[in-house]
Structures are given as structure tokens and as C-alpha cells.
C-alpha positions in Angstrom: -54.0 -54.6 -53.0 -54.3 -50.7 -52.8 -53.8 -51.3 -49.6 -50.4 -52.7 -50.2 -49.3 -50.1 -52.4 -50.7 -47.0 -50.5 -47.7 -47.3 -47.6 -45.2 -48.3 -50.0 -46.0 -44.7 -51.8 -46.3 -42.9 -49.0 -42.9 -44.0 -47.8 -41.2 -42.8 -51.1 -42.9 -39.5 -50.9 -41.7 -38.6 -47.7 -38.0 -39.6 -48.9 -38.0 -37.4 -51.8 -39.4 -34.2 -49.4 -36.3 -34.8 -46.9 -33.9 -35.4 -49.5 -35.1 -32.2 -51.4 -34.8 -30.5 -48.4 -31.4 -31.5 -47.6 -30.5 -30.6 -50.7 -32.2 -26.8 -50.7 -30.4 -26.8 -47.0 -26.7 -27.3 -48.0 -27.3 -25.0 -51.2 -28.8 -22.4 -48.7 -25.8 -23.0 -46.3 -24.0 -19.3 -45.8 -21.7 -17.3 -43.2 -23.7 -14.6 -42.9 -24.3 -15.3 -39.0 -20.8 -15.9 -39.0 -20.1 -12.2 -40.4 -22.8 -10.3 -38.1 -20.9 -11.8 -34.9 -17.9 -10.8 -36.7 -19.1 -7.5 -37.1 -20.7 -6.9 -33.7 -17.6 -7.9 -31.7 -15.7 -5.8 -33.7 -13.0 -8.7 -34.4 -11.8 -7.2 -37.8 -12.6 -6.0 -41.4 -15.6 -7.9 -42.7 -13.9 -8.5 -45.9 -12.1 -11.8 -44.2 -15.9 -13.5 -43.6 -16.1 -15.6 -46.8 -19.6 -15.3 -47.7 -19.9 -19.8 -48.1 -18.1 -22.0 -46.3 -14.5 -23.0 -47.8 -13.3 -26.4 -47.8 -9.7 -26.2 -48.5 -8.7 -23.8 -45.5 -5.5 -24.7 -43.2 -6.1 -23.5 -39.8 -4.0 -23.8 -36.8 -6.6 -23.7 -34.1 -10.1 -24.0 -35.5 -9.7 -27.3 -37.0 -11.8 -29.7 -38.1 -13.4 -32.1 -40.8 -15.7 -30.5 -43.0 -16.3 -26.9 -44.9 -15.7 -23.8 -42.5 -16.5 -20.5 -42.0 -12.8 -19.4 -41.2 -9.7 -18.3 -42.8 -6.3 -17.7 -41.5 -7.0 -14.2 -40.8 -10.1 -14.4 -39.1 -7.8 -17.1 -36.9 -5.5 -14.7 -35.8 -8.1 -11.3 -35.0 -10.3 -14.2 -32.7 -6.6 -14.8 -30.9 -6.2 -10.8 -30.4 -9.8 -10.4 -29.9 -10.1 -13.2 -27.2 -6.9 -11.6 -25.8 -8.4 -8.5 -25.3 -12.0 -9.1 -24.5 -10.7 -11.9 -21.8 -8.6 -8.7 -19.7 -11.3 -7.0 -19.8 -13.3 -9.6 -18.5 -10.8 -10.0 -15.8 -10.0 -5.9 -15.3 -14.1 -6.1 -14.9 -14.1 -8.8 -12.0 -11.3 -7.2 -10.3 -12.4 -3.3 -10.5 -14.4 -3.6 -7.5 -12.4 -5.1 -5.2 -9.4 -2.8 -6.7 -12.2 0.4 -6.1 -12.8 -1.4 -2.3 -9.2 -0.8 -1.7 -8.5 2.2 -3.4 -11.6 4.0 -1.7 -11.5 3.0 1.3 -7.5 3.8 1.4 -9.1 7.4 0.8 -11.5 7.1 3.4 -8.8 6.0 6.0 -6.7 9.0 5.3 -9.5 11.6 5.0 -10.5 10.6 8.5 -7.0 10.6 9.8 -5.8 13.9 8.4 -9.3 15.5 9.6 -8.0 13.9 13.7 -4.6 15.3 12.5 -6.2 18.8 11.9 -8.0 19.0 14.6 -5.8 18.3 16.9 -3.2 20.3 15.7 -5.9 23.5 16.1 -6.0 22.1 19.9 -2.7 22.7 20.7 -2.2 26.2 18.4 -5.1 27.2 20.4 -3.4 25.9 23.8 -0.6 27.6 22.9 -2.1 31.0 21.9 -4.4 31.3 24.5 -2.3 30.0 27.6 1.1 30.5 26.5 1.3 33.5 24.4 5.0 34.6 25.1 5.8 31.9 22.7 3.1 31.4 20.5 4.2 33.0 17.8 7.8 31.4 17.5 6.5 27.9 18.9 3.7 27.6 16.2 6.2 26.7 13.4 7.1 24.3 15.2 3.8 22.7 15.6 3.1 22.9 11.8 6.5 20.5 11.6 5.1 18.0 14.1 2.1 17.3 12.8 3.4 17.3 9.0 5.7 14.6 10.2 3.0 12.8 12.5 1.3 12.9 8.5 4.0 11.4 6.7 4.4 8.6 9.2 0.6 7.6 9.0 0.8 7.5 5.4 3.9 4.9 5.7 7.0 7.3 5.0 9.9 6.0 6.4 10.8 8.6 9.1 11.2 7.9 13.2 8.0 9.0 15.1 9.9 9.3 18.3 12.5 11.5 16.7 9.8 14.1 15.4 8.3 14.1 18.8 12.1 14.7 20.7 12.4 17.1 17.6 9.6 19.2 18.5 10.4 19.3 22.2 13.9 20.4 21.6 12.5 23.4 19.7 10.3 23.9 22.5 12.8 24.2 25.6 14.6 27.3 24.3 11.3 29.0 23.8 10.3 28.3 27.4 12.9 28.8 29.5 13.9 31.8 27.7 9.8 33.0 27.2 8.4 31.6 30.9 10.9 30.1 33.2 13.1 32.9 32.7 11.5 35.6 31.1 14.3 38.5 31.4 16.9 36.7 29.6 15.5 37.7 26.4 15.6 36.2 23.0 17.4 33.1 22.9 19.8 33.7 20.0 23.1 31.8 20.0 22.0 30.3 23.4 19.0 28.7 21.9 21.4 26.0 20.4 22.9 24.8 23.3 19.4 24.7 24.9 18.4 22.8 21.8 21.2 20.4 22.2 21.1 19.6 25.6 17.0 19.2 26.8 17.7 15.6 26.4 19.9 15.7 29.1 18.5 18.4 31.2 15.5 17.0 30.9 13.1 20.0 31.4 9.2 18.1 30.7 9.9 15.4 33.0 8.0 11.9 31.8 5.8 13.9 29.2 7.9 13.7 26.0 8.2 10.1 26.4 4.9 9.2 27.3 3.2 11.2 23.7 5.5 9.0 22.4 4.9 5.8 23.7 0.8 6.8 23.2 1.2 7.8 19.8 3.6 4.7 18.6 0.6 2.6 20.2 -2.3 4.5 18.7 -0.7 5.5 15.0 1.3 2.8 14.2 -1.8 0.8 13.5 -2.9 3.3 11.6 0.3 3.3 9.5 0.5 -0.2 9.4 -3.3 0.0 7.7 -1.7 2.5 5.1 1.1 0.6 4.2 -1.0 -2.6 3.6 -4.2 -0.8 1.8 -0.9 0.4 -0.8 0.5 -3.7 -0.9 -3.3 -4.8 -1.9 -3.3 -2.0 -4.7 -0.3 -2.8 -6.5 -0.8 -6.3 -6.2 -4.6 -5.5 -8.3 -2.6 -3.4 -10.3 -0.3 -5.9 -10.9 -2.9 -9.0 -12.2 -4.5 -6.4 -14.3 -1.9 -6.5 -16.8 -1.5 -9.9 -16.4 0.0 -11.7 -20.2 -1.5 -14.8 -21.5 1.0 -17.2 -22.9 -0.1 -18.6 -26.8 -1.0 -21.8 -25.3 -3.8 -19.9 -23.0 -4.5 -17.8 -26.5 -5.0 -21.4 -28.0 -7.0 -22.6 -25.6 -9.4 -19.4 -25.4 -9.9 -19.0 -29.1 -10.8 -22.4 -29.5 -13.2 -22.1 -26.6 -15.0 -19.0 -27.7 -14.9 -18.8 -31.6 -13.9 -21.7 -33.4 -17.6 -22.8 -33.0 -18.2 -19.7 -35.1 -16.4 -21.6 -37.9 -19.1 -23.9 -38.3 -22.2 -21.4 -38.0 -22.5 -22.0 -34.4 -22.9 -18.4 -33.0 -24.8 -19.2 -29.9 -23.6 -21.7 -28.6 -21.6 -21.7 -25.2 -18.6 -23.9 -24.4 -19.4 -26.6 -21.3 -18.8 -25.6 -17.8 -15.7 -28.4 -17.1 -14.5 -27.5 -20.5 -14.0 -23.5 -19.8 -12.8 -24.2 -15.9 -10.0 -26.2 -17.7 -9.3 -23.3 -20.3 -9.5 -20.7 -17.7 -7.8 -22.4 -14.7 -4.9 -23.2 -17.3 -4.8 -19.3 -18.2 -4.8 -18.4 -14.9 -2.7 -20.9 -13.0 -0.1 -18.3 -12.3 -2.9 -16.0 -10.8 -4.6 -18.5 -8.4 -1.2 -18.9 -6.9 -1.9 -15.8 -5.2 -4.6 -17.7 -3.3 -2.7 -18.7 -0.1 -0.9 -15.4 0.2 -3.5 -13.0 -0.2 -6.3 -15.0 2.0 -3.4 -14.4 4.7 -3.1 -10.6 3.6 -7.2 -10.0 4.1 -7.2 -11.7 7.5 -3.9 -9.0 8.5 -6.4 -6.4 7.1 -9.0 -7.5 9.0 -6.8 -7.5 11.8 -5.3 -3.9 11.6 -8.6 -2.5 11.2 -9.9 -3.7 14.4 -7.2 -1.8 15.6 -7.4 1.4 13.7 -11.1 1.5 15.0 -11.2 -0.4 18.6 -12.1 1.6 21.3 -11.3 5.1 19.6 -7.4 4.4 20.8 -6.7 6.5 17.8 -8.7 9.4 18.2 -7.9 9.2 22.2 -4.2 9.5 20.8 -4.7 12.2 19.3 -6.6 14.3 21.3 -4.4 13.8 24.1 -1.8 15.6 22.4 -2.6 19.0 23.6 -2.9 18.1 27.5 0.6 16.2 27.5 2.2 19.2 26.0 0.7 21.1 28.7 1.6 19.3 31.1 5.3 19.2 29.8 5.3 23.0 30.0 3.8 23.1 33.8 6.3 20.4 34.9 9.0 23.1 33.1 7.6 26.4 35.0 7.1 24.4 38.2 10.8 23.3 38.2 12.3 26.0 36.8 11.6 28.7 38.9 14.9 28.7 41.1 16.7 28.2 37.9 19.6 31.0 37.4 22.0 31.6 35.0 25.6 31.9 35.8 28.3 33.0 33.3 31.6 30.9 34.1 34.6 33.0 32.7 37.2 31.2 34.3 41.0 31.6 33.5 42.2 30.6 29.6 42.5 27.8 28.7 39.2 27.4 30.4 35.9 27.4 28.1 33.6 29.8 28.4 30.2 27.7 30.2 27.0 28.8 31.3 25.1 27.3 34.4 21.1 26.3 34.5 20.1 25.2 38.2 17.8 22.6 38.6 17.9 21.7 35.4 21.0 20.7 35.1 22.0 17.4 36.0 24.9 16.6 33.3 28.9 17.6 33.3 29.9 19.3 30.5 29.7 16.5 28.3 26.6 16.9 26.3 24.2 14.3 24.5 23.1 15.7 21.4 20.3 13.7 19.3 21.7 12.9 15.6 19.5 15.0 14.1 21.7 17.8 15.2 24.6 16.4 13.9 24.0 15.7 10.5 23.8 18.5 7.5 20.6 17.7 6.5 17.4 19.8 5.6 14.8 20.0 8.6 11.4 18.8 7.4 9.5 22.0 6.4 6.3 23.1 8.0 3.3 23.0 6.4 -0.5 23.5 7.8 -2.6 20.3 7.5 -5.4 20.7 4.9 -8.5 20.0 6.4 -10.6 17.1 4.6 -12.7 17.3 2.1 -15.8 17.0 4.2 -16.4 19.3 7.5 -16.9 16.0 9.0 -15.5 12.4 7.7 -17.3 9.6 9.0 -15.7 8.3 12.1 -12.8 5.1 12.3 -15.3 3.2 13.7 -18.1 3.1 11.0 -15.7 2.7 7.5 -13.6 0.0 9.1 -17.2 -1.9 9.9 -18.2 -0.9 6.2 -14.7 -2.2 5.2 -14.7 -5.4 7.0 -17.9 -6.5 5.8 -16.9 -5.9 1.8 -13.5 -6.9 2.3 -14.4 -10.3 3.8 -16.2 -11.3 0.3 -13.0 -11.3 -1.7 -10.7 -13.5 0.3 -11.0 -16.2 -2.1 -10.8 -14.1 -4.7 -7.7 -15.6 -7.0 -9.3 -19.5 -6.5 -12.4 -18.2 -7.4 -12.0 -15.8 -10.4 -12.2 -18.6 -13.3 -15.5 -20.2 -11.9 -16.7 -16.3 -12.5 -15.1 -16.1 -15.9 -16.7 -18.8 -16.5 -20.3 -18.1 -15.5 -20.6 -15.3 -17.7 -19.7 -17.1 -20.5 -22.1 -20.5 -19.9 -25.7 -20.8 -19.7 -26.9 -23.4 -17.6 -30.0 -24.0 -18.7 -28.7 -25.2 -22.0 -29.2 -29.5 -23.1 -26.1 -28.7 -25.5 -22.7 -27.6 -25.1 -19.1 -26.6 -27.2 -16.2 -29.2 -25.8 -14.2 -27.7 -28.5 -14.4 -30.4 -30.9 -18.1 -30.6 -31.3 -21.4 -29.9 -29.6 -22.0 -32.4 -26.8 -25.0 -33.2 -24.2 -21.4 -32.8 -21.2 -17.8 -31.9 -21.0 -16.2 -35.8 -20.3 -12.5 -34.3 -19.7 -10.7 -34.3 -16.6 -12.0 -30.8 -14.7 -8.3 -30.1 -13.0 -8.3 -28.0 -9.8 -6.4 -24.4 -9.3 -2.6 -23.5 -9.2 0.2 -24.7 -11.3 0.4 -28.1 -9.7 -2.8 -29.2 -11.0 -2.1 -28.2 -14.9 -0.3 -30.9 -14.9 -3.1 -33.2 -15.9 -4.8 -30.0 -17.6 -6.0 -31.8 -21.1 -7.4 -28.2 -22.9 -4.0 -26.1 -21.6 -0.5 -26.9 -21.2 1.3 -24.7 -18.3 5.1 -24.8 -19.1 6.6 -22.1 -16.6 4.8 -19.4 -14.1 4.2 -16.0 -15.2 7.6 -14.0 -14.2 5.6 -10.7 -12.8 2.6 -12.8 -11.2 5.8 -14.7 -9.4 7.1 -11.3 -8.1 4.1 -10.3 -7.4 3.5 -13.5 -5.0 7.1 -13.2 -3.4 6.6 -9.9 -2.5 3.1 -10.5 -0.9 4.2 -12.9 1.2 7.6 -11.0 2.3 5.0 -8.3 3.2 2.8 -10.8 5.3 5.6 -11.4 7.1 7.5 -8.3 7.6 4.5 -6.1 7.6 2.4 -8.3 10.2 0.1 -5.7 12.5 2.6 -6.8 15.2 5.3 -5.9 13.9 4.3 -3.1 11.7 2.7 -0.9 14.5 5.1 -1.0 16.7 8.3 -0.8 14.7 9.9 2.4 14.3 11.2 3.7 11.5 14.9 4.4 12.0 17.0 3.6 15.3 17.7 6.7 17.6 21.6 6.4 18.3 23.5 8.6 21.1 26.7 10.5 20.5 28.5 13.2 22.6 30.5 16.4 22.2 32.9 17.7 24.7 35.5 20.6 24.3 39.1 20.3 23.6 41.7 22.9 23.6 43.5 23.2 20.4 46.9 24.5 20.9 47.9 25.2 17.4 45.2 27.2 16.7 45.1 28.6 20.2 40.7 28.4 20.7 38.7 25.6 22.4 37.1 23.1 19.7 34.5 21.1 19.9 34.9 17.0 19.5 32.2 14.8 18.5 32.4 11.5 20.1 29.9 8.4 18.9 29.2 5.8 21.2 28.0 3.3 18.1 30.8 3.6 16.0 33.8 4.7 18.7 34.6 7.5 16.6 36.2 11.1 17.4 35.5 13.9 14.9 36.3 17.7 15.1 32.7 19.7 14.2 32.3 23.6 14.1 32.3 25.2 17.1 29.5 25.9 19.6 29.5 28.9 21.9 28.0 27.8 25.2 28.0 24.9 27.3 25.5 24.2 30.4 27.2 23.2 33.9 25.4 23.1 37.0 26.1 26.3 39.0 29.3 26.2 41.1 30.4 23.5 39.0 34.0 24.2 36.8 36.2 22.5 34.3 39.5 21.1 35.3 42.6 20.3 33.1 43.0 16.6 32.7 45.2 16.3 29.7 44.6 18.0 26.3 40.9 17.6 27.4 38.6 19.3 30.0 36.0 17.5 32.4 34.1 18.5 35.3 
């Protein structure tokens, strides 16, 4: 009969101990782990952490059956505090691939301003050394080309083929007047017309033109490289300070701390559940996807370029012996050149003859920049880089391409990484938001704003404005600014226009008339002194105007 009894006993015994223990447990029940997270995330003044659970609160997110830890105010500092802690979470992720771009933008243009340098000291040291008649004055002029040859690397918008026919029209007064024809002396007022008319006259043969064409080639890529490395950092910039809408705010806070108003501290939200929160919050910013995967692969192409087969450095180098050249083809046919002064009878102008050179009536072809009043680009010497040495083309775009190739899936990929950091896998339990579960059963949607449609933890109403900008202008840049098209574009169109004299009777003096080919316009501009003929060549009368 004891027997009987003794399990009957037993049974009520171990009752009692649980129930007592329950009972000790709910009594003991606090939110003090509640209030140390609090306190350690620095979410807000400590005096909002009830120190028991309250039954009667009326939250908008954290809601639930049951006494909680939260109040209305803690509420609101988790909604800032997620805010804040999920940018940086996002500046975090994106700081090296922003520092990828950034630095090696730097890298680039230390390496390109150290070629620059360098061969800019070539030809000064050409010019000294070989030509020193005309060093000194020509040197200036040297100083302007490279400073423009700068600019147009870094992406300014100026013509590369104008600086170069800019530099060589400085150049011909200095040597026909300094070499060719040494006894004429300084060039003065005559330098102007020599200025004005080497296109025509045509003094360096080929030369000119082929730097040109070489240096389109060889620095357009490296242009094009600038001008994209700036489009990837302002689009980083730009998702930086990306906004989250109050539904994302929702959606977070409930994620991350409305656990906490249970006393559930460490616990971490299920995988599906935060890709659903984060892909919702970030819809706007995986729409960048397509755009920028086609962005790295035109980066990847231009930097093949910049660094294939040292076109660049070649380019560069070859600076000084085409300028040589150009100055040898000028001596060689130059020598028989002789000046003639035409003084024929009024109303005749006054006219100057050049021998072989000249090939043209009087009826000259002056490059725009002549004609406009604006400022000539001042000279300034190229500041060497910042080491003796940068390392060469070929070795940062190698470094580039392998880092750059990691982040092309950057934008579809940043909420599985937000998400890792806040999940352990390793875990048998999980926050779905509601309550702790074994797995997330919800829908997992995929990226982009399309798929938020059937989004059950976030609902996506309208794109981000600025991430929508952001995305236009990327892909107007992908197609604009295409290697292709980017290297070998120039900056601005080089249009022709002519002067020619005309007598002007009223005011009894010969005038000069500006004529423009592109708009079929006639316009009076002050008067030049000379004009270059070929010897034995005149004017003759043919109305109110003069031609040979």
C-alpha cells in the first residue's frame, strides 16, 4: 500500500517545487537587461527603462500580448537609433569600395602628372640645349601646354587639339624670327600675323597634327578613366546619405529591438526575416544593380587601356622628338625664305611676303582662339608627385582590376551583408518579429522595387527621389561616357573663319573684316598691321574689296 502512496506523493511534491518556482520567477521578472542594452547602445536616457515590465503600455511598433519592457519613448529613440546605427552599418560596407575609388583616382593622377612632368623637363631641356635662341621666350609656352594637357587628363572640358595648334602658333614667330631668319630680330607687331597665319603657312609640316592624333589616342583613355573614377565617387557619395522611409524605420525597429521589449537581448532576427526588412529598405538602392555592374565592366575596360602596352607613357615621351622634328622640318624649309615689304600705291595695304612658306592669298585662316576676347590659359609648372617615383600604369591598374572586380554586385548584394552581421547561424532559435521561432516561414522576396511587391515585413510605395537621379545619371554616363566614345571625343569643335582687308572710304584706312564660314557672318575687328603674300604676289582692286 506504501507502495501506492509513495508515487502519488512524489508527484505532488514535484508540483508544488515548479509552481513555487514559477511563482518566485514572475516575482523576480525585471528590465534590468533591458536597461544595460539600453545603456550600452546609447539609445537614450535610462530614466525611460521602467525597472518591471508594464502592462498597460500602447505602442505603435513593438506590439504584443502580454507585460513589456517598453514605453512610447523608448519606441521612438530605437526608430532614431536603428536609423542611425543602420547608415552606419551601410557607410561601413560601402567605405572600402568608396576608399578603392577614391585612392586609386589618386594613384591614377599621381602617376599621370609624374609622365606629365617628366616629359615636360624633356622638351625644356630640348629646347635649352638645342634651341637656345628661343628658349627663353618659348618656355612659357611649354608651361601652357602641358598645364592644359593636365586639365584635359583630369576631365576639364577644353579641346586637346586646340592647345596643341595653340602652342605651335606661339612657336612659329619664335622660330622664323630666332632660326629661319635670325636677322629680322624680335618679332614684335609681326609676331601676330605669324601667329595668325602658321595654320596656313604651314611651317612643321605633318608634325603638329600627328602629336595630336598620338596624344588624343594615348590621353583620352586616360581622361576617360578620370572622368569615370569621379561618376563612381559621387554615386558612393550619393547612397551614403541614402533616407529611410518610416515604413523601412518600422520594419527595422521591429527587427532589432522590439525583442528587447520582452527581455530578449540576445536574440537575433531569422535570416528570411531580415533579407525581407533590408531588401524592403533598400529597394531603391539595388536598383543601382544593372547600371553599375555595366559601369565596373567600362572601368575595367578603360583601364586596360590606360595601362596596355605603355601607349600612354609612349605618348608622352614622344612629345619632345615630334616637336623636334617640327622645328627641323621649319629650318630645312625655311632657308630660302625672304621677306619682302609690299608698299604698293594707296589704296593698296601694306603686305609682307614669306617664300616657301607661303602658300595662301591674302586671305588668312585664323584659329578662333584668336578671335575671341578671352583670357589665355595661364602657365604654370607641373608639380612633381608626391613620390620621386609613382608606381607605373601598368602595376595599379592590375592592383585596381583585381579589387574592383569584387564589387560588381555590390548593390544586389549589400542586404545579404547587412544581414550577416546581424544573424548568427549557429543559433536553433530566431526573432520573426512576432515571437521566437525554430525558422522565418514568410515569403523571402528578391531585390529591386518589383519584388516589394509581395514584400510581407515592408511596404515600398514610391522609389527614393535622389537614389532615382542617382540611377538616371549612371546610366546616361554609361552611355555617353563609354571608353569609345569618351577617348576619342574632343572637347569642343575647332571651327574656321577668315579675315581679309577692306578699304574703308569714310574713314580713309584699310580695315580688317572677319568672315565665318559656320555662321556666314561679316564683322569689322581691330585692325592688324601685316599681312603675308607670297613674294611677287600683289593685291588688285575688285570692288570695295582687295584679293590677290
Amino acid at each position: 500500500m506504501s507502495r501506492g502512496i509513495c508515487p502519488r506523493v512524489h508527484f505532488w511534491w514535484m508540483f508544488s517545487v515548479l509552481f513555487l518556482v514559477k511563482v518566485v520567477d514572475v516575482g523576480a521578472y525585471s528590465c534590468h537587461e533591458v536597461k544595460t542594452a539600453f545603456q550600452v547602445r546609447q539609445i537614450g536616457p535610462l530614466k525611460w527603462v521602467p525597472e518591471t515590465p508594464g502592462t498597460d503600455v500602447e505602442l505603435l511598433v513593438c506590439k504584443h500580448q502580454g507585460p513589456s519592457c517598453c514605453t512610447r519613448k523608448m519606441e521612438e529613440s530605437y526608430q532614431v537609433a536603428v536609423r542611425r546605427e543602420t547608415l552606419q552599418n551601410v557607410r561601413s560596407y560601402s567605405f572600402e569600395l568608396k576608399y578603392l575609388i577614391s585612392g586609386h583616382a589618386t594613384a591614377f593622377q599621381d602617376t599621370f602628372q609624374y609622365l606629365l612632368s617628366f616629359s615636360q623637363g624633356h622638351l625644356s631641356s630640348l629646347l635649352e640645349d638645342t634651341y637656345s635662341p628661343l628658349s627663353r621666350e618659348a618656355l612659357p609656352h611649354v608651361n601652357a601646354l602641358f598645364s592644359s594637357l593636365s586639365l584635359y587628363i583630369r576631365g576639364h572640358n577644353l579641346s586637346l587639339e586646340a592647345a596643341i595648334t595653340r602652342f605651335y602658333d606661339n612657336l612659329f614667330p619664335l622660330v622664323y624670327v630666332r632660326l629661319v631668319n635670325p636677322g629680322m630680330g624680335a618679332a614684335g607687331k609681326r609676331g601676330e600675323c605669324l601667329r595668325a597665319t602658321r595654320q596656313d603657312v604651314n611651317p612643321f609640316g605633318p608634325h603638329p597634327d600627328t602629336l595630336a592624333q598620338e596624344l588624343r589616342r594615348a590621353l583620352g583613355a586616360g581622361r576617360a578613366l578620370s572622368l569615370a573614377l569621379a561618376e563612381g565617387a559621387k554615386v558612393m557619395n550619393a547612397t551614403e546619405h541614402v533616407s529611410l522611409t518610416k515604413e523601412c524605420l518600422r520594419g527595422l525597429t521591429k527587427m532589432q529591438y522590439c525583442s528587447h521589449c520582452r527581455g530578449l537581448t540576445l536574440i537575433k532576427p531569422c535570416m528570411g526575416y531580415c533579407l525581407n526588412v533590408m531588401r524592403g529598405c533598400l529597394a531603391s538602392v539595388a536598383e543601382l544593380d544593372g547600371p553599375w555592374r555595366r559601369y565596373v565592366a567600362a572601368l575595367e575596360e578603360l583601364t586596360h587601356a590606360v595601362a596596355g602596352q605603355h601607349s600612354l607613357e609612349l605618348a608622352l615621351l614622344g612629345v619632345r622628338g615630334h616637336v623636334n622634328e617640327a622645328i627641323l622640318h621649319a629650318q630645312r624649309h625655311g632657308t630660302n625664305c625672304s621677306t619682302r615689304l609690299y608698299l604698293p600705291l594707296p589704296p593698296s595695304p601694306p603686305c609682307f611676303g614669306l617664300s616657301s612658306f607661303c602658300s595662301s592669298p591674302c586671305f588668312l585662316s585664323l584659329h578662333p582662339s584668336y578671335l575671341r576676347h578671352s583670357s589665355i590659359l595661364s602657365s604654370f609648372t607641373l608639380k612633381h608627385s608626391r613620390n620621386d617615383k609613382p608606381r607605373s600604369l601598368k602595376k595599379i591598374s592590375r592592383e585596381f582590376l583585381s579589387y574592383v572586380q569584387r564589387y560588381k554586385l555590390f548593390f544586389a548584394v549589400l542586404p545579404e551583408m547587412l544581414c550577416e552581421g546581424e544573424t548568427v547561424v549557429e543559433d536553433f532559435t530566431c526573432w520573426s518579429g512576432d515571437d521566437v521561432v525554430e525558422s522565418y516561414t514568410g515569403r523571402v522576396v528578391g531585390n529591386g522595387l518589383q519584388a516589394q511587391k509581395q514584400n510581407p515585413e515592408v511596404k515600398v510605395r514610391s522609389p527614393n527621389p535622389e537614389l532615382a537621379e542617382v540611377k538616371e545619371r549612371l546610366e546616361r554616363f554609361n552611355q555617353v561616357g563609354h571608353p569609345s566614345s569618351l577617348s576619342s571625343r574632343d572637347s569642343r569643335p575647332t571651327k574656321k573663319s577668315y579675315i581679309l582687308w577692306k578699304w574703308d572710304e569714310s574713314l580713309k584706312q584699310w580695315m580688317w573684316i572677319h568672315v565665318s564660314f559656320n555662321t556666314m557672318r561679316t564683322e569689322q575687328i581691330p585692325t592688324v598691321p601685316y599681312c603675308i603674300l607670297p613674294p611677287g604676289q600683289l593685291l588688285r582692286r575688285r570692288g570695295g574689296m582687295y584679293e590677290t
